[in-house]
C-alpha positions in Angstrom: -9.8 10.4 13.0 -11.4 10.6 9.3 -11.1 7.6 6.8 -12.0 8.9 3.1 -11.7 8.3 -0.4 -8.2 10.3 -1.4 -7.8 12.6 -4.8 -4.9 13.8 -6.3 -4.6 16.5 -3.7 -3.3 14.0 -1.5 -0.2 13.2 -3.1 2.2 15.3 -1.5 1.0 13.8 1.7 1.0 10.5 0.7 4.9 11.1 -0.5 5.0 11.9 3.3 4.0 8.7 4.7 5.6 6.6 2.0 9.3 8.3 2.9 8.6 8.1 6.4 7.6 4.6 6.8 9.9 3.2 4.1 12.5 2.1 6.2 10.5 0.2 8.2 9.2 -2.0 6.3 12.4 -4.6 5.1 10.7 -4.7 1.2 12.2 -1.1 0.8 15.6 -1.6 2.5 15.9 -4.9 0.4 15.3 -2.8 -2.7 16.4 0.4 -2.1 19.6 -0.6 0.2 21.3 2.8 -1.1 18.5 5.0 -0.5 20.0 6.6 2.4 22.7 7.8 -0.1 20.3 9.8 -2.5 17.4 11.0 -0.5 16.6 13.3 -3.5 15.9 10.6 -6.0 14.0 8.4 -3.4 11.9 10.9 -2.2 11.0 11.3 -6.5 10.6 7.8 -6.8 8.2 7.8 -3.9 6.1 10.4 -5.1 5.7 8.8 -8.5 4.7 5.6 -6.7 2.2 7.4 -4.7 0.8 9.1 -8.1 0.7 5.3 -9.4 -1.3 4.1 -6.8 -3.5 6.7 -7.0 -4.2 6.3 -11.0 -4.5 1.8 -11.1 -6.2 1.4 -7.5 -8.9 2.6 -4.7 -6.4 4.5 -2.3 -8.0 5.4 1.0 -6.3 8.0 3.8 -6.6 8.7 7.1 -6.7 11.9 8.7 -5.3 12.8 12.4 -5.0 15.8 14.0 -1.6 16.8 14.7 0.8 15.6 17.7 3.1 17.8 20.1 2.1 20.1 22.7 1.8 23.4 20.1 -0.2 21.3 17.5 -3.8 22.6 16.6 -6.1 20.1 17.3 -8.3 21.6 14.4 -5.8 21.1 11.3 -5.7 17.8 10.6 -3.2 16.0 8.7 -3.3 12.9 6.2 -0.9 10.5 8.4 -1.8 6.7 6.6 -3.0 5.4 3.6 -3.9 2.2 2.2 -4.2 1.1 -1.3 -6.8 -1.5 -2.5 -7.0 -3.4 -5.9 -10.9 -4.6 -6.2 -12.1 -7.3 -8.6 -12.0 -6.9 -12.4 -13.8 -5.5 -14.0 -14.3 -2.3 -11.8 -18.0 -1.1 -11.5 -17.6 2.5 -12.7 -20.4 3.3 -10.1 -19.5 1.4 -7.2 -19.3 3.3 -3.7 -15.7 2.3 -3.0 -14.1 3.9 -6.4 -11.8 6.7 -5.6 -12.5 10.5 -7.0 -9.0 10.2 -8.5 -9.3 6.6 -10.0 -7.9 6.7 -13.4 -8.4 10.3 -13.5 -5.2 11.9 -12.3 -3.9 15.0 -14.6 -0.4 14.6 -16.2 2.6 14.2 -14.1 3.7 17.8 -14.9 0.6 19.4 -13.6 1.5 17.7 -10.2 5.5 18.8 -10.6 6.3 15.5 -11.0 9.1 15.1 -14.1 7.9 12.9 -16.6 9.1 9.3 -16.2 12.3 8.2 -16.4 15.2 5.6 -15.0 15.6 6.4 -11.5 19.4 5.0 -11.1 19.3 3.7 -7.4 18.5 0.7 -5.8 19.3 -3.0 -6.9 17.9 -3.3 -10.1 18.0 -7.6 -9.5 16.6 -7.1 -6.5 13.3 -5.1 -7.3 13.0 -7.1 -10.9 12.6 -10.6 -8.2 10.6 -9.2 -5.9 8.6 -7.7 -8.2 8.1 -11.1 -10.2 7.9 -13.3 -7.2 4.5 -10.8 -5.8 3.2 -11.0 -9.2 3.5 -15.1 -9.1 2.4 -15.5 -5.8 -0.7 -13.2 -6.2 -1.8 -15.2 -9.2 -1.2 -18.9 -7.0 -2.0 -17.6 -3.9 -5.4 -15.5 -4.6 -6.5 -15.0 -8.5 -6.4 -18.3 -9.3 -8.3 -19.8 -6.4 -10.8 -16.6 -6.1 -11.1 -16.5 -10.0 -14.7 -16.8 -9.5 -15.6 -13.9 -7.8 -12.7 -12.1 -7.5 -11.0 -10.5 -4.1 -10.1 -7.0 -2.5 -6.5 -7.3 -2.3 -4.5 -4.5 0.3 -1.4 -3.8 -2.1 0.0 -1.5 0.4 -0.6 0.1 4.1 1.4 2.7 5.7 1.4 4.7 8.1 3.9 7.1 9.3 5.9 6.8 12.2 4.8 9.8 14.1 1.7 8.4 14.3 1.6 4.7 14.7 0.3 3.2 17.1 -3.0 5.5 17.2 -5.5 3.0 15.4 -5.2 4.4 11.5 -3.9 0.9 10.3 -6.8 -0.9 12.1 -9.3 1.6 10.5 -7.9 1.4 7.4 -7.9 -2.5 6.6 -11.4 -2.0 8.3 -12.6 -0.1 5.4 -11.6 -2.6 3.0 -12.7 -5.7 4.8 -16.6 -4.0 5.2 -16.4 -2.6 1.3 -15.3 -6.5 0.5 -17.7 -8.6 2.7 -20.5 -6.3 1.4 -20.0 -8.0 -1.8 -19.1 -11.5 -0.1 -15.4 -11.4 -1.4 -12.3 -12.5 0.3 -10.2 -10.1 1.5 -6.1 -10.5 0.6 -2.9 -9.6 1.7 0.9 -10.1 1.7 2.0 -9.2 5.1 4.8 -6.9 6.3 6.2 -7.7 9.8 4.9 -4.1 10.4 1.2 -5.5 9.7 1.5 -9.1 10.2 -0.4 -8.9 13.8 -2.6 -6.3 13.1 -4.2 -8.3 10.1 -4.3 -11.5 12.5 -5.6 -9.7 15.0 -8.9 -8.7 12.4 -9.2 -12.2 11.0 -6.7 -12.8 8.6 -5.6 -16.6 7.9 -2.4 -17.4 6.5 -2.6 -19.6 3.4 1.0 -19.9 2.5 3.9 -18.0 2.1 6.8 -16.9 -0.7 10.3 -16.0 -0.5 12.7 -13.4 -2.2 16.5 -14.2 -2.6 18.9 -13.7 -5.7 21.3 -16.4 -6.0 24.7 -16.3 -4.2 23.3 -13.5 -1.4 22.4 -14.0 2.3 19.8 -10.8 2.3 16.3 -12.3 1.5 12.7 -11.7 2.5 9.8 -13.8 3.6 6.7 -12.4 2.6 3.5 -14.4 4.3 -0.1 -14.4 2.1 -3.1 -14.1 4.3 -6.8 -13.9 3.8 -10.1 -13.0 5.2 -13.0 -15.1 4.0 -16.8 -13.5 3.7 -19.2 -13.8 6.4 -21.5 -16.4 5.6 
């Protein structure tokens, strides 16, 4: 297993991951209830996500050699990656900041069309959820961390094929040492998915929020957690 700092070379993997472990994480279905219908477009979408969190945050990978009984133990493949936002203002020389940090080339370079509406999904549904993170990151952690700041996981995923192997566990890892080596909290909203993982590491729950658009039974309860310094 190798943990490292990803660059845009990456992304294609990354895409990987994100389409592979998409579905089980209930945020995506929630959004994205249609995705099924247009793999196309949601494989797009991914891939512009990936290239998002690769230009606004630190994005860490993890590298696994492959599984099956023809597999060559010596070609490694990026299987999980984690995304970290880190406390404002960035340090331009700090250890953690990732080679591609705000220095990704155009999307065309990467063959990624230049943005544009995506027309899948539930447009409500993604517009609350993405409100209700935004609130609850500002109650939950910014405002009572204002002072120092905190390393908050934005995402973690891993895909399917190899779960289950230790790359979540190494990953969160990497941004728990990088934050207590600066005494910050470390933050979270919890997936089911990584719910137990982060409780097994440390992680207190502080509170919770929950998604749900008027007059519809789907909704999703989204738990905040933190890891405080080491005195």
């Amino acid at each position: 297993m190798l943990i490292r700092l990803a660059t845009a070379c990456d992304l294609d993997a990354m895409t990987w991951v994100l389409i592979g472990a998409a579905p089980l994480d209930p945020v995506y279905p929630y959004r994205y209830p249609d995705r099924h219908l247009y793999s196309g477009e949601f494989a797009e979408l991914c891939r512009r996500k990936c290239y998002d969190y690769l230009a606004t945050s630190i994005v860490v990978v993890c590298e696994m050699a492959p599984t099956g009984p023809d597999s060559d133990p010596e070609k490694s493949r990026v299987v999980a990656f984690c995304a970290w936002d880190p406390p404002k203002p960035y340090a331009p020389g700090s250890q953690q900041k990732s080679q591609s940090f705000h220095q990704l080339p155009p999307f065309q370079e990467l063959g990624i069309p230049s943005p544009s509406p995506i027309a899948i999904g539930n447009k409500d549904r993604m517009d609350a959820f993405r409100d209700a993170c935004a609130a609850s990151k500002t109650s939950f952690f910014d405002t009572r961390y204002h002072r120092r700041g905190h390393m908050f996981l934005k995402i973690l995923l891993c895909h399917p094929d190899y779960q289950r192997r230790g790359a979540g566990r190494a990953l969160t890892n990497w941004g728990i040492e990088a934050a207590q080596r600066q005494g910050l909290n470390t933050t979270v909203f919890a997936s089911p998915m990584g719910y137990k993982l982060y409780r097994k590491l440390g992680f207190k729950p502080i509170g919770k929020f929950r998604v749900q658009l008027e007059g519809e039974e789907a909704f999703l309860v989204i738990p905040a957690l933190v890891l405080r310094p080491r005195v």
